[in-house]
Predicted model as a PDB file, atoms N, CA, C, CB and O in Angstrom, pLDDT in the B-factor column:
MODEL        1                                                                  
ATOM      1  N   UNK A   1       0.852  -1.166   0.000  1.00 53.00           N  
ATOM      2  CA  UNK A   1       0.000   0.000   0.000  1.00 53.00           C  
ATOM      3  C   UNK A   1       0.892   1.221   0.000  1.00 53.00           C  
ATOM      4  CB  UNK A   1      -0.966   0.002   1.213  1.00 53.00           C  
ATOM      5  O   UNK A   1       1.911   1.312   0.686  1.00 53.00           O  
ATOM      6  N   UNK A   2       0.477   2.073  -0.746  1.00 73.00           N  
ATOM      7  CA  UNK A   2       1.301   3.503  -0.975  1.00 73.00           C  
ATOM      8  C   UNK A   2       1.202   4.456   0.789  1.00 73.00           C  
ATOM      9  CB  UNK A   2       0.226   4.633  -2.599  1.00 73.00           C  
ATOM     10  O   UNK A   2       0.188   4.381   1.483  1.00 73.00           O  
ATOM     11  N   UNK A   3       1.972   4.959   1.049  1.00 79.00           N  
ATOM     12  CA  UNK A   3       2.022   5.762   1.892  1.00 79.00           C  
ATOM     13  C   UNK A   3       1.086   6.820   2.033  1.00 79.00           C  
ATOM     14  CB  UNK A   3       3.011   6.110   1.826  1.00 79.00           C  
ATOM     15  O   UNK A   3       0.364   6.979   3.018  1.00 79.00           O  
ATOM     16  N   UNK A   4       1.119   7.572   0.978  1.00 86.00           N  
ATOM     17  CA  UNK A   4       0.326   8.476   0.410  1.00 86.00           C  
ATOM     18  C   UNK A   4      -1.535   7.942   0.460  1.00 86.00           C  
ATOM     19  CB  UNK A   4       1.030   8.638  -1.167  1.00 86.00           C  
ATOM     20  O   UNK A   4      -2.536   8.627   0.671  1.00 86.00           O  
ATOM     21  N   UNK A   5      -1.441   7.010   0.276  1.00 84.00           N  
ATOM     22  CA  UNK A   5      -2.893   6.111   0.064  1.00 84.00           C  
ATOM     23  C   UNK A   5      -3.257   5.835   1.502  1.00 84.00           C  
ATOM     24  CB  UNK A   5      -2.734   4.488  -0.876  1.00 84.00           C  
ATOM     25  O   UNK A   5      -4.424   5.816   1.893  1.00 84.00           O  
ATOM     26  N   UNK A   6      -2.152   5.610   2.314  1.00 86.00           N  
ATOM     27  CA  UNK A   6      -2.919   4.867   3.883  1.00 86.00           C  
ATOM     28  C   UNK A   6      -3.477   6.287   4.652  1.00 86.00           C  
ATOM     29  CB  UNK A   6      -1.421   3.843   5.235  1.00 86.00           C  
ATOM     30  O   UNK A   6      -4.601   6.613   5.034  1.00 86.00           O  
ATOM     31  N   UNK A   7      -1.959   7.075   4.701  1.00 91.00           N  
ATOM     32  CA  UNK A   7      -3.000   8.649   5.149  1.00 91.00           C  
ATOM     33  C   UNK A   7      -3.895   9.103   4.768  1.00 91.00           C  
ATOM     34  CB  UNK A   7      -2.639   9.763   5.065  1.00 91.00           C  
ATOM     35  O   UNK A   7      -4.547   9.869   5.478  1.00 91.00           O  
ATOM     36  N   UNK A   8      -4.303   8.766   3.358  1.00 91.00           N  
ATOM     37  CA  UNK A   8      -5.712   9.636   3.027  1.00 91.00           C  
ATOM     38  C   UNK A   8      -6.795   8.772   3.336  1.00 91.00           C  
ATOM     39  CB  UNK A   8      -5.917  10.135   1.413  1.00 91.00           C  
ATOM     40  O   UNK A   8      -7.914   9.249   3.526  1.00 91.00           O  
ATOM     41  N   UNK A   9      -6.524   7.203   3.425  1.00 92.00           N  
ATOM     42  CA  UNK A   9      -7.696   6.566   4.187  1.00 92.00           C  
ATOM     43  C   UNK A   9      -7.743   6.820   5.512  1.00 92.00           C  
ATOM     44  CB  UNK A   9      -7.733   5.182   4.095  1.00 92.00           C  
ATOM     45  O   UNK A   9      -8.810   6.722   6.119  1.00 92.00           O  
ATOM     46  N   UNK A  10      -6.486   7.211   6.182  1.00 93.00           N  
ATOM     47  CA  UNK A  10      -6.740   7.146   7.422  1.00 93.00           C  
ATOM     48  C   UNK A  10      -7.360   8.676   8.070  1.00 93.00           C  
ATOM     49  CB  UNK A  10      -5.418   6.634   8.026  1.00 93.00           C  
ATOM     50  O   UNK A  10      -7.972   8.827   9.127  1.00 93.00           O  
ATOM     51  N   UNK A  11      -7.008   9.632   7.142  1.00 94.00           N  
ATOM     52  CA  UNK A  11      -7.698  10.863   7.392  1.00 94.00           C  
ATOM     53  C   UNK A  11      -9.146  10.572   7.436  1.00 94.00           C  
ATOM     54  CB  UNK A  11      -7.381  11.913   6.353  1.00 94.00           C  
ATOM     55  O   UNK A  11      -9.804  10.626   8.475  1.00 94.00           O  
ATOM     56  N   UNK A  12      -9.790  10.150   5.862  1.00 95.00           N  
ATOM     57  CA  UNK A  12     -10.950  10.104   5.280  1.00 95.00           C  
ATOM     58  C   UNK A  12     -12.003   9.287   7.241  1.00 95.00           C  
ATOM     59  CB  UNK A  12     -10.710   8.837   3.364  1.00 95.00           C  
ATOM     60  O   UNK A  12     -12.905   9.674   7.985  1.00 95.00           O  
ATOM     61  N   UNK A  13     -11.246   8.319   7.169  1.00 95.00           N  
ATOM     62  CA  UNK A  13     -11.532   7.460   8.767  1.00 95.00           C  
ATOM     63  C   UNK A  13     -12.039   8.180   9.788  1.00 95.00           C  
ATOM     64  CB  UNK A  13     -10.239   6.885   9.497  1.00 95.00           C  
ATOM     65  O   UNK A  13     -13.155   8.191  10.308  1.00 95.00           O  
ATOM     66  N   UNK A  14     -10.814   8.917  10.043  1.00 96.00           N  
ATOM     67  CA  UNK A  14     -10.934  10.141  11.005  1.00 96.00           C  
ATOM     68  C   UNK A  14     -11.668  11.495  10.896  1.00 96.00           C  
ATOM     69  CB  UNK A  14      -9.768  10.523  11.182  1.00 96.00           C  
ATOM     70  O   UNK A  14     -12.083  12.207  11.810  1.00 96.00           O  
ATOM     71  N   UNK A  15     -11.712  11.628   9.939  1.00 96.00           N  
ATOM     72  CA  UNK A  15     -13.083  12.736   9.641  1.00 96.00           C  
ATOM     73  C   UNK A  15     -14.023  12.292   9.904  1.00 96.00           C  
ATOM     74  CB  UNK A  15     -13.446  13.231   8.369  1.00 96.00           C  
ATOM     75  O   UNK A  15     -14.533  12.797  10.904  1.00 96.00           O  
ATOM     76  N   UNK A  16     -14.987  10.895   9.089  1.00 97.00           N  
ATOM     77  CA  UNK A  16     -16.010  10.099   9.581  1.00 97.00           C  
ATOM     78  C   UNK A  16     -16.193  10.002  11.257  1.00 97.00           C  
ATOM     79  CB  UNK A  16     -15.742   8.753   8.981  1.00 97.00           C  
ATOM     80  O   UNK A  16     -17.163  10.352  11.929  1.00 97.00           O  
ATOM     81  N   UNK A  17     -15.314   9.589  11.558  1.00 97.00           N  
ATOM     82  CA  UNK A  17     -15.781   9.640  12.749  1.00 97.00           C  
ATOM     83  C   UNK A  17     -16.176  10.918  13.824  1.00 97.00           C  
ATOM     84  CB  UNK A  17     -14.978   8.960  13.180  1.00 97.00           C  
ATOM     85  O   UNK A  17     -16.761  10.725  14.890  1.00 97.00           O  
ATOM     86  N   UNK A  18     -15.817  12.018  13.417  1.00 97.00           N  
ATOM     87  CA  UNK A  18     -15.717  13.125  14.162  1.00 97.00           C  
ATOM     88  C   UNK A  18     -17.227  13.275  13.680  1.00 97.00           C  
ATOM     89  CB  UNK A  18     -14.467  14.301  13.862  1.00 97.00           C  
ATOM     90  O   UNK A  18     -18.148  12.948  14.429  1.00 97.00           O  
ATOM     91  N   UNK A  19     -17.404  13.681  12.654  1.00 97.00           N  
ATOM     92  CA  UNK A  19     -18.729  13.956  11.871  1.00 97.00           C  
ATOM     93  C   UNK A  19     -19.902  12.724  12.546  1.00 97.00           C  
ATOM     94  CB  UNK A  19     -18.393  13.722   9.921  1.00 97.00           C  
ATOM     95  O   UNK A  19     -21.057  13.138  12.635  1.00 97.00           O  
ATOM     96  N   UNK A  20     -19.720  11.696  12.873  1.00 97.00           N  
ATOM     97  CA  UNK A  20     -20.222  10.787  13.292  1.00 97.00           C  
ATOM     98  C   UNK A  20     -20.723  11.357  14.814  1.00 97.00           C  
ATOM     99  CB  UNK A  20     -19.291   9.639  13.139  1.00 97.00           C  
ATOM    100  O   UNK A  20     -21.888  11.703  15.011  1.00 97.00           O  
ATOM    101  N   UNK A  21     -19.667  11.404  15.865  1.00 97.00           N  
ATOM    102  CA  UNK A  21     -19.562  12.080  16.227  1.00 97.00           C  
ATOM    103  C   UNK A  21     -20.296  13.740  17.063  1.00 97.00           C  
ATOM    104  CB  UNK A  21     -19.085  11.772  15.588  1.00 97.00           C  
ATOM    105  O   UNK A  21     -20.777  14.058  18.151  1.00 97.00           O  
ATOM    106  N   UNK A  22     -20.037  14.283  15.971  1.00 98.00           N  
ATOM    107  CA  UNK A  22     -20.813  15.812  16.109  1.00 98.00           C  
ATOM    108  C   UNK A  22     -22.352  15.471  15.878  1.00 98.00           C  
ATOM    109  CB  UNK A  22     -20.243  17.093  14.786  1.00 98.00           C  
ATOM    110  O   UNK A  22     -23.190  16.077  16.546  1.00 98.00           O  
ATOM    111  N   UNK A  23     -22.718  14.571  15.002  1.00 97.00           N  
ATOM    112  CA  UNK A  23     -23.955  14.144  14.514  1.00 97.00           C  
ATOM    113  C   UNK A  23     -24.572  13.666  15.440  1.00 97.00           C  
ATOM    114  CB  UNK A  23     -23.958  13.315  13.545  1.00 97.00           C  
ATOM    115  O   UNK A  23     -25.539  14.340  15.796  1.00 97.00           O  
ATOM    116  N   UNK A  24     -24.338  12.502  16.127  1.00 97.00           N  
ATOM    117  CA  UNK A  24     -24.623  12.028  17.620  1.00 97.00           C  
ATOM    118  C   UNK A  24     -24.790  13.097  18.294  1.00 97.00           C  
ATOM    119  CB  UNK A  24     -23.578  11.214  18.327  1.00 97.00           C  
ATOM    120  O   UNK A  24     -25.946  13.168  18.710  1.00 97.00           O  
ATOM    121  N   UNK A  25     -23.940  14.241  18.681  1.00 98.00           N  
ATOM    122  CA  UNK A  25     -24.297  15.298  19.738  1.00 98.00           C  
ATOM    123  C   UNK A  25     -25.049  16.093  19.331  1.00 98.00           C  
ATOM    124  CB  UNK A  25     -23.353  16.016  20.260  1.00 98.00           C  
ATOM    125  O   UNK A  25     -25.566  16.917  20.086  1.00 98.00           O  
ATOM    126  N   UNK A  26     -25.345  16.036  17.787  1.00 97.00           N  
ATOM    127  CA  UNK A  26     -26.065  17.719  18.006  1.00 97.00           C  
ATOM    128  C   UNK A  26     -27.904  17.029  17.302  1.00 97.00           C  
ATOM    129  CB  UNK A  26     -24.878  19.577  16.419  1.00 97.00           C  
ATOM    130  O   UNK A  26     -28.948  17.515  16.866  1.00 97.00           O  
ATOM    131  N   UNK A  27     -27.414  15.885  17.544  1.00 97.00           N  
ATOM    132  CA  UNK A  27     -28.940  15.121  17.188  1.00 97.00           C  
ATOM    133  C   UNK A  27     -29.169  14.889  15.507  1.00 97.00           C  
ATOM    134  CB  UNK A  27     -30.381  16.260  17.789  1.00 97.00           C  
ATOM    135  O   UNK A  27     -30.260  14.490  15.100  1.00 97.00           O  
ATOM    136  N   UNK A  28     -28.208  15.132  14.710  1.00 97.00           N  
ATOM    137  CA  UNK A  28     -28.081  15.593  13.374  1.00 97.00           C  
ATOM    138  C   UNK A  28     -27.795  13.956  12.817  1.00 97.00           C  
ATOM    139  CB  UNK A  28     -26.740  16.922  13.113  1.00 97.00           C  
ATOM    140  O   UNK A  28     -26.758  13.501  12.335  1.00 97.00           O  
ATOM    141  N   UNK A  29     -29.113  13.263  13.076  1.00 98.00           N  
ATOM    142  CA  UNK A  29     -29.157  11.720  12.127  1.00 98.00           C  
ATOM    143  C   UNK A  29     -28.145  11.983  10.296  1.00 98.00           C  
ATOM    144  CB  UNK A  29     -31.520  11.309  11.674  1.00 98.00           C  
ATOM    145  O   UNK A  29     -27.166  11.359   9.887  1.00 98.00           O  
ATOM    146  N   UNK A  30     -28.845  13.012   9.687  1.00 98.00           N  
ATOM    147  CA  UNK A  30     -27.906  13.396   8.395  1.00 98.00           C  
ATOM    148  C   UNK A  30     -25.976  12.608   8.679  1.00 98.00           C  
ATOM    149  CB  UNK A  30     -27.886  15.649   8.369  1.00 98.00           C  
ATOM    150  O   UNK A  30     -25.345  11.628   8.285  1.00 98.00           O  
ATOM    151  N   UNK A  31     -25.742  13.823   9.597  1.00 97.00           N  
ATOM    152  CA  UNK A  31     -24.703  14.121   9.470  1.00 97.00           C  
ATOM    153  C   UNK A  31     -24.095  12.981  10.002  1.00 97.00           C  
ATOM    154  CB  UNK A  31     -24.448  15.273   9.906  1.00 97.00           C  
ATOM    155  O   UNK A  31     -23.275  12.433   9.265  1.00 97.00           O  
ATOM    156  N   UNK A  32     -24.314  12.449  11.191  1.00 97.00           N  
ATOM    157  CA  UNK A  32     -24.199  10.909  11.754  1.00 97.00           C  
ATOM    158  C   UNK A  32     -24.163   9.755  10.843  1.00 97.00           C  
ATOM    159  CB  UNK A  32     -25.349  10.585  12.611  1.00 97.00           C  
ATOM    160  O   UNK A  32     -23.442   8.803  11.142  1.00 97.00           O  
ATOM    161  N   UNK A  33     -25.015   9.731   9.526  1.00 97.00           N  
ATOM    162  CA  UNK A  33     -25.055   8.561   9.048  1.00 97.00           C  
ATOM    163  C   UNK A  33     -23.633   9.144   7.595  1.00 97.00           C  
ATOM    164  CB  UNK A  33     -27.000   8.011   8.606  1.00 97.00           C  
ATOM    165  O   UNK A  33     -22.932   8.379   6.933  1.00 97.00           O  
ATOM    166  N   UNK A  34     -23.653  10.693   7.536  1.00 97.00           N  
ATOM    167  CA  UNK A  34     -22.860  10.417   6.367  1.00 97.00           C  
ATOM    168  C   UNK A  34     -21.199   9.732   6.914  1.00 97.00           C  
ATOM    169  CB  UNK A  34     -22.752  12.014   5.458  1.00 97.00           C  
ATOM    170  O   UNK A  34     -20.483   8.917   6.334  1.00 97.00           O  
ATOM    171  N   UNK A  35     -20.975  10.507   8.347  1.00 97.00           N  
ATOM    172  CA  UNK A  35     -19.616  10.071   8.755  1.00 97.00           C  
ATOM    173  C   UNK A  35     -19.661   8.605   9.396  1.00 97.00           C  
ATOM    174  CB  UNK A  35     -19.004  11.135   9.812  1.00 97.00           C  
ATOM    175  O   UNK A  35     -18.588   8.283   9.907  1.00 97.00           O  
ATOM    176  N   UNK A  36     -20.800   7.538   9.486  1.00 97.00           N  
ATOM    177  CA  UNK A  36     -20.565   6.547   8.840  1.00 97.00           C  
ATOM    178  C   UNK A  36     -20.130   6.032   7.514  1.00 97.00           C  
ATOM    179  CB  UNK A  36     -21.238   6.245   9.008  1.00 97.00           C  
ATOM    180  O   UNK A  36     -19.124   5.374   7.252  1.00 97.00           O  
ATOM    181  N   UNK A  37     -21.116   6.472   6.692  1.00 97.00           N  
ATOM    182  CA  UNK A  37     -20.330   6.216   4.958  1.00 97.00           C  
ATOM    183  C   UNK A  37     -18.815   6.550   5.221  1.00 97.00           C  
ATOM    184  CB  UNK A  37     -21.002   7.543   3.451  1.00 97.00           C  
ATOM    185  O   UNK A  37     -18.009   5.628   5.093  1.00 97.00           O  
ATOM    186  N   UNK A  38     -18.404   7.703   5.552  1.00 96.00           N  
ATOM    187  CA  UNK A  38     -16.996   7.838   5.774  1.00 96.00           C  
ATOM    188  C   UNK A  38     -16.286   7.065   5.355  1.00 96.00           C  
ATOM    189  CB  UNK A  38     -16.646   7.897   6.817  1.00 96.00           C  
ATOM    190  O   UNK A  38     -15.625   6.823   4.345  1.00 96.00           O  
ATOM    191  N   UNK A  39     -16.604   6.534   6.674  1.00 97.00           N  
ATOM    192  CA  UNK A  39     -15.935   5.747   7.373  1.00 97.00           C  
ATOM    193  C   UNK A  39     -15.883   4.113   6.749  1.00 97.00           C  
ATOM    194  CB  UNK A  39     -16.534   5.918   8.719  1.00 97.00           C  
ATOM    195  O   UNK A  39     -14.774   3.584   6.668  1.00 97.00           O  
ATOM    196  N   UNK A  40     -17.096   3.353   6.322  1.00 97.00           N  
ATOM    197  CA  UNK A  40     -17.183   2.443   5.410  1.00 97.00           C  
ATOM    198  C   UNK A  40     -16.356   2.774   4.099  1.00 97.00           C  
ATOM    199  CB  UNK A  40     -18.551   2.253   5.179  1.00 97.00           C  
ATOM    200  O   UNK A  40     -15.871   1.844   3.456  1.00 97.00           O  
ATOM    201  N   UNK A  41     -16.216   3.876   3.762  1.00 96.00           N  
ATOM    202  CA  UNK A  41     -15.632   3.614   2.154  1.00 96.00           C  
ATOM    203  C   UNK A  41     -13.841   4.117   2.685  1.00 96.00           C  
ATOM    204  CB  UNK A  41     -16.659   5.051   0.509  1.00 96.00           C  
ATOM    205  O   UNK A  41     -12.818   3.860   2.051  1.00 96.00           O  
ATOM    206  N   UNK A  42     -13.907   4.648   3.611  1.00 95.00           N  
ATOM    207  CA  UNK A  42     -12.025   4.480   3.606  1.00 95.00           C  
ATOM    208  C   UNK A  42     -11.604   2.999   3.806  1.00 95.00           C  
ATOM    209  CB  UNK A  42     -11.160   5.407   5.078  1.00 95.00           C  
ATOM    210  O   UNK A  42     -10.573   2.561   3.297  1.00 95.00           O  
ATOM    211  N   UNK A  43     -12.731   1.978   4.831  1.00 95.00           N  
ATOM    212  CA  UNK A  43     -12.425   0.426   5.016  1.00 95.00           C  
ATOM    213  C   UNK A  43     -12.366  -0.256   4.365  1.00 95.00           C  
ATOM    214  CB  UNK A  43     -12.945  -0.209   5.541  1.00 95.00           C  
ATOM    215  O   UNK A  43     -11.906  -1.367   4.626  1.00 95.00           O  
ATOM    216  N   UNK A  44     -12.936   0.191   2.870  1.00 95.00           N  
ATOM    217  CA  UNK A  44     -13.249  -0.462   1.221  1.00 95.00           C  
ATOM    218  C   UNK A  44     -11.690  -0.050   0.983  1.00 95.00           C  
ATOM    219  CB  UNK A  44     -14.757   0.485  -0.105  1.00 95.00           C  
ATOM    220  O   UNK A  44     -10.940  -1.018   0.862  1.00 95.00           O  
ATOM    221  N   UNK A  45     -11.150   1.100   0.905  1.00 93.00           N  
ATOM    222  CA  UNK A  45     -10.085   1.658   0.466  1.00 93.00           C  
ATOM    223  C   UNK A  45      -8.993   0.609   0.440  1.00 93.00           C  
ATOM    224  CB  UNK A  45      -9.794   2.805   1.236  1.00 93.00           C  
ATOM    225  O   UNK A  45      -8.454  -0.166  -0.350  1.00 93.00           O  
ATOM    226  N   UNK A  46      -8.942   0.994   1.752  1.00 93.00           N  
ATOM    227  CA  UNK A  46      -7.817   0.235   2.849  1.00 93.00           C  
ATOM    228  C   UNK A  46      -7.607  -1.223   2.945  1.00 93.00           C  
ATOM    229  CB  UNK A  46      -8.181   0.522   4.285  1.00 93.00           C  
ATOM    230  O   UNK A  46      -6.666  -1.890   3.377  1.00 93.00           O  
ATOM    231  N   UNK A  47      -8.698  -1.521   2.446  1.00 92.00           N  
ATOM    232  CA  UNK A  47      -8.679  -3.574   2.100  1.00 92.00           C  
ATOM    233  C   UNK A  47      -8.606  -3.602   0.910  1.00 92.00           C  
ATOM    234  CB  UNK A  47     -10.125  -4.723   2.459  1.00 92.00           C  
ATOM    235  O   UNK A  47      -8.375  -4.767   0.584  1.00 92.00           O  
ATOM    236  N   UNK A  48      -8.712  -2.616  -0.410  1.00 90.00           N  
ATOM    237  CA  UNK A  48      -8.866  -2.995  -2.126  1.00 90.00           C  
ATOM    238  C   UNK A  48      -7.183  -2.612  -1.709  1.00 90.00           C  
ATOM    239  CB  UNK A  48     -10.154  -1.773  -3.664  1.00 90.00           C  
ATOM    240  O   UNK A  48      -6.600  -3.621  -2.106  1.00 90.00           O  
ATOM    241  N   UNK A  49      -6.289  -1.830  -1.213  1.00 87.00           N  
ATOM    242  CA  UNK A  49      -4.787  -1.523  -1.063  1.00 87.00           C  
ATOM    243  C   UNK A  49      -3.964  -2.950  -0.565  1.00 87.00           C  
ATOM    244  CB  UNK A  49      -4.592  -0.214   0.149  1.00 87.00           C  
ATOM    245  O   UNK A  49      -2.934  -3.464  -1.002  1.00 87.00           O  
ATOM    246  N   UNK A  50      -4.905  -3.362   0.567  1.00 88.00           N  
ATOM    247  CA  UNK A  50      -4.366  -4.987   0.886  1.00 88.00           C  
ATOM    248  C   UNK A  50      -4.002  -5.496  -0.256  1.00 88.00           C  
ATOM    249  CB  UNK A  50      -5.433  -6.062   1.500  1.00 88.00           C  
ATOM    250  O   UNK A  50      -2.887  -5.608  -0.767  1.00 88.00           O  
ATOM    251  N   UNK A  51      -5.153  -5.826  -0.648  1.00 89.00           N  
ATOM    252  CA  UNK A  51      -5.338  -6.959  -2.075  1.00 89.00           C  
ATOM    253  C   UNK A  51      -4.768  -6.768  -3.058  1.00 89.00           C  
ATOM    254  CB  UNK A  51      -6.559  -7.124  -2.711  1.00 89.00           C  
ATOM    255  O   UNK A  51      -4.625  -7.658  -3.897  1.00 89.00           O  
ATOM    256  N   UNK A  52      -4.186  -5.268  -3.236  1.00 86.00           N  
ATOM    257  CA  UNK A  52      -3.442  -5.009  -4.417  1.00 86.00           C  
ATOM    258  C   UNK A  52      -1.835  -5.640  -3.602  1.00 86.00           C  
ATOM    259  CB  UNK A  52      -3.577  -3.061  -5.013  1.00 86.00           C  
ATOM    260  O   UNK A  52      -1.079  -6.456  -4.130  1.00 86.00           O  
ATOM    261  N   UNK A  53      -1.664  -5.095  -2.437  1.00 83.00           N  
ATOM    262  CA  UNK A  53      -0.321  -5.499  -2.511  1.00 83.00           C  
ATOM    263  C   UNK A  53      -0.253  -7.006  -2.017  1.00 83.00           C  
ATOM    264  CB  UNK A  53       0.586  -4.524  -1.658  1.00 83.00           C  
ATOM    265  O   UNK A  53       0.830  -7.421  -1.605  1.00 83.00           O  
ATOM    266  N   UNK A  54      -1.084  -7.635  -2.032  1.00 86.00           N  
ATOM    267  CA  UNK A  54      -1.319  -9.007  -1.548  1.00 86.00           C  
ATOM    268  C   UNK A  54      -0.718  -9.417  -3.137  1.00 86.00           C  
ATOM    269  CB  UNK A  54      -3.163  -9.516  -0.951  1.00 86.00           C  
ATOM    270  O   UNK A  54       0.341 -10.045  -3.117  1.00 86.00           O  
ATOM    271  N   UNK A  55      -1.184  -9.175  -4.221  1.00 88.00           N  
ATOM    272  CA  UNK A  55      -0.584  -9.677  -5.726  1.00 88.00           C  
ATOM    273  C   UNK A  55       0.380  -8.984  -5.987  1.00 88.00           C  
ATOM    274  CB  UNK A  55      -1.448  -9.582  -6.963  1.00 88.00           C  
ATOM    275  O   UNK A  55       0.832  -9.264  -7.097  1.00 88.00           O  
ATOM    276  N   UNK A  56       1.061  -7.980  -5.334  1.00 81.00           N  
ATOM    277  CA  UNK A  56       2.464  -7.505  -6.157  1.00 81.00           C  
ATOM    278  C   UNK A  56       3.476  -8.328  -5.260  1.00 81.00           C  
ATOM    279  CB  UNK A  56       2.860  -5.571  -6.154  1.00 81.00           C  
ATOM    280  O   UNK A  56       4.664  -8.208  -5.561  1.00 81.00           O  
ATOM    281  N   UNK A  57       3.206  -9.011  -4.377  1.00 68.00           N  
ATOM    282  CA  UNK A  57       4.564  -9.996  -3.722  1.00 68.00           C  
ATOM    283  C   UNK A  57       4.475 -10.689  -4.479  1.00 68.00           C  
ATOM    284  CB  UNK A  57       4.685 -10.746  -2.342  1.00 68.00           C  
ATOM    285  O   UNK A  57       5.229 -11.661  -4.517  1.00 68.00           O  
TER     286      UNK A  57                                                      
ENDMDL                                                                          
END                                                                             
């Protein structure tokens, strides 16, 4: 996995969750469910990066 690629999943992660987060506190179902998605598609990211470098060994 590229370097460059794990920080931006791991940002993308960490945003989700804050937004998740703020959404929970301020009662904001919207905003709660998008920083789930977040958070699901950096975990898509971050496992299609596995699998790529799972075939370049």
């Amino acid at each position: 996995m590229g370097f460059d690629d794990k920080i931006d999943n791991t940002a993308e992660n960490t945003t989700g969750k804050v937004k998740e987060g703020v959404g929970r506190a301020t009662d904001n179902e919207r905003l709660a469910a998008e920083g789930r998605n977040d958070q699901a598609s950096a975990n898509l990211k971050q496992a299609g990066e596995k699998i790529k470098d799972v075939f370049k060994s």
